[in-house]
C-alpha positions as CSV (number, residue, x, y, z in Angstrom):
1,X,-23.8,11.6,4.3
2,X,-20.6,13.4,6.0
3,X,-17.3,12.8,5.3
4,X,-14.9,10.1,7.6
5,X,-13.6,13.0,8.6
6,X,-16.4,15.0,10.1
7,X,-17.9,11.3,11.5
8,X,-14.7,11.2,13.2
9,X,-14.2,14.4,14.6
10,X,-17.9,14.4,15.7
11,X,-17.3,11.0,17.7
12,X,-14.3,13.3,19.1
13,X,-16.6,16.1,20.2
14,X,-19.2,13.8,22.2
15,X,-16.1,11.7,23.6
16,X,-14.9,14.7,25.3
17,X,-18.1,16.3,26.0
18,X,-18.8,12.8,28.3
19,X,-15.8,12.9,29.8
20,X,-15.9,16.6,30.9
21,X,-19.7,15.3,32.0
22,X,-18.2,12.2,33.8
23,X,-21.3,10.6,32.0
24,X,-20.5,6.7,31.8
25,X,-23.2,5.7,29.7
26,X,-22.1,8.1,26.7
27,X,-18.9,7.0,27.3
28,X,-19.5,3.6,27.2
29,X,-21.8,4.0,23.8
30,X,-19.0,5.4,22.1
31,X,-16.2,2.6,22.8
32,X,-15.9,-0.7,20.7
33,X,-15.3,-4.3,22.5
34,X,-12.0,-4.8,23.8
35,X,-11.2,-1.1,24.0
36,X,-8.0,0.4,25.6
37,X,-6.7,3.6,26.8
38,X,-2.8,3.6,27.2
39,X,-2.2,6.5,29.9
40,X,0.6,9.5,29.4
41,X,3.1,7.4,32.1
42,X,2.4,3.6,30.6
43,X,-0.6,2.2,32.7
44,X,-3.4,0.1,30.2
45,X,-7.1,0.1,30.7
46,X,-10.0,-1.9,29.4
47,X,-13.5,-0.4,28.8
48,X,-14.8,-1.6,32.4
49,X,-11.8,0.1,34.2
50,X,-11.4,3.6,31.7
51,X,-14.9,3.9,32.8
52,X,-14.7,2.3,36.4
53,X,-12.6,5.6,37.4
54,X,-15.5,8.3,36.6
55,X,-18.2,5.9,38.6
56,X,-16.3,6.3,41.7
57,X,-15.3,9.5,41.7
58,X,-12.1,9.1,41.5
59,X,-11.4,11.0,38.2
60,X,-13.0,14.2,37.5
61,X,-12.4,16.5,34.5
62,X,-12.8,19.6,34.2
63,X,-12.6,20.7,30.6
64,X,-11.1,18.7,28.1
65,X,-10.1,20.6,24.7
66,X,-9.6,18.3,21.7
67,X,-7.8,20.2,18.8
68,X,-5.6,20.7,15.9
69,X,-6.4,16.6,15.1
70,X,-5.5,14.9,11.9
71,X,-7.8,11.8,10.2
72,X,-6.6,9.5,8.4
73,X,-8.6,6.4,7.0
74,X,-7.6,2.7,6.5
75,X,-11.2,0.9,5.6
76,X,-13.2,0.3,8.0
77,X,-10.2,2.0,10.8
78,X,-9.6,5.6,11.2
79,X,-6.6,6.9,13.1
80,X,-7.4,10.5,14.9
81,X,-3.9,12.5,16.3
82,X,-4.3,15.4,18.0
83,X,-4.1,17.4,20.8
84,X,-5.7,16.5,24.4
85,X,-5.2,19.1,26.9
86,X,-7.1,18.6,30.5
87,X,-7.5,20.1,33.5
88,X,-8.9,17.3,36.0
89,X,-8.0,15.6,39.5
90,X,-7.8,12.0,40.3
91,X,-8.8,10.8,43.7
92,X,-7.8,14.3,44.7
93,X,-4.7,15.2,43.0
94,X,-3.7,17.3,40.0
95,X,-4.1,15.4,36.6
96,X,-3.3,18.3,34.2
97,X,-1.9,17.8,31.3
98,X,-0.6,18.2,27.6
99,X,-0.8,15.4,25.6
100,X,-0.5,13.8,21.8
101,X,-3.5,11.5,21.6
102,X,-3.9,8.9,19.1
103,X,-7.5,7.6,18.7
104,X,-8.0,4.1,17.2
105,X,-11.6,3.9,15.7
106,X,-13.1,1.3,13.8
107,X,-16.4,1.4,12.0
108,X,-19.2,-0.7,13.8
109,X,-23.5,-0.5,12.5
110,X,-22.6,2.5,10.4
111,X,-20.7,4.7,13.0
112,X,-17.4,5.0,14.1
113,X,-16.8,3.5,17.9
114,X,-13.5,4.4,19.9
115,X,-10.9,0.9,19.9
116,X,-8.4,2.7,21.5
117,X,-6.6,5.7,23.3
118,X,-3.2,6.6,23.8
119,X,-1.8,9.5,25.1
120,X,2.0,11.1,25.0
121,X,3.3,13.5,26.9
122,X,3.7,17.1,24.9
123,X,7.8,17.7,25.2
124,X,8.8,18.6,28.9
125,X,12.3,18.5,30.9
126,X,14.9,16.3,29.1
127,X,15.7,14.0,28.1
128,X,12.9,15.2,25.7
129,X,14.3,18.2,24.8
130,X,15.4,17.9,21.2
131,X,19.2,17.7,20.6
132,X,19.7,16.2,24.3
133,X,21.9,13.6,24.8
């Protein structure tokens, strides 16, 4: 059996795999009930709506990389940081981006199932330089 580690990072792998593939069912396999994705500028979505935006159309990625994350376990949670960087459009427009992700996952029939997303903006113009005032 792999490590928590290696589960995790593998459920990372096919979670951005889907989304480069816009392919809702994976997707939707990999989440837990009652998941959440807290966008890079505050907005919250539920499973039905995270999805609800590749079903339309209205968010397509490109490529998704997924690197330089860290796994930490807490029983039967495992908290995944890294590094999510995109290059996709939504409804037409830009949506590149930079981000710290955090991935919530718990553990669910022997796997690990994605909880929850949230992503941060990498630095940018202040006030996020450090030192600014």
């Amino acid at each position: 059996m792999s490590s928590t580690e290696e589960q995790v990072r593998a459920v990372g792998r096919r979670w951005a795999d889907a989304e480069v593939r816009g392919d809702t069912e994976a997707l939707g396999a990999l989440v837990a009930d009652g998941f959440r994705l807290v966008g890079p500028v505050g907005f919250v979505l539920d499973g039905p709506q995270w999805l609800a935006r590749y079903r339309t159309g209205d968010l397509v990625t490109k490529a998704l990389d997924w690197r330089d994350v860290e796994v930490r376990e807490f029983g039967d949670t495992a908290i995944a940081i890294g590094v999510h960087e995109q290059t996709a459009s939504f409804k037409g427009a830009p949506a590149d981006g930079k981000f710290r992700a955090t991935h919530v996952l718990v553990r669910e029939d022997g796997g690990w199932r994605l909880a929850g997303i949230h992503l941060s903006a990498i630095g940018g113009p202040l006030p996020f330089t450090p030192g600014a005032a």
